[in-house]
N, C-alpha and C positions, 0 to 999 in steps of 0.2 A: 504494500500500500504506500503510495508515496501522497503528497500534499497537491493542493490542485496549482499552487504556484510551482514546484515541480516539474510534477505533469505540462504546465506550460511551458517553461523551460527545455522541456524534453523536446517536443512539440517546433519549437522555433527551431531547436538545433538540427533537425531529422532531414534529409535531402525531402523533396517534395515528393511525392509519391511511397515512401516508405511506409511499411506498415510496422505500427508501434504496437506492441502486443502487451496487456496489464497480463499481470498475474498476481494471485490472489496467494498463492506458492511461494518461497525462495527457493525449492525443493529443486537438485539436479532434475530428476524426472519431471518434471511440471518442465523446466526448461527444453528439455528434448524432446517432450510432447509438441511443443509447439513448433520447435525446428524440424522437426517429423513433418508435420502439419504446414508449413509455410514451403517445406520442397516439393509436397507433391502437387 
């Protein structure tokens, strides 16, 4: 969970079209689920 000033943060940094992914996790496997998920 991060702050929504954060999150905006993140937001302005990201190249334009990236997809920013929350997770509710810090868990490795929460992370590779989504790297899983974002290749195919």
């Amino acid at each position: 969970m991060v702050s929504h000033a954060l999150r905006d943060q993140v937001r302005s940094l990201a190249v334009d079209g990236a997809p920013i992914v929350y997770l509710r996790s810090a868990s490795v496997s929460a992370l590779r689920g989504v790297v899983e998920q974002l290749a195919a």
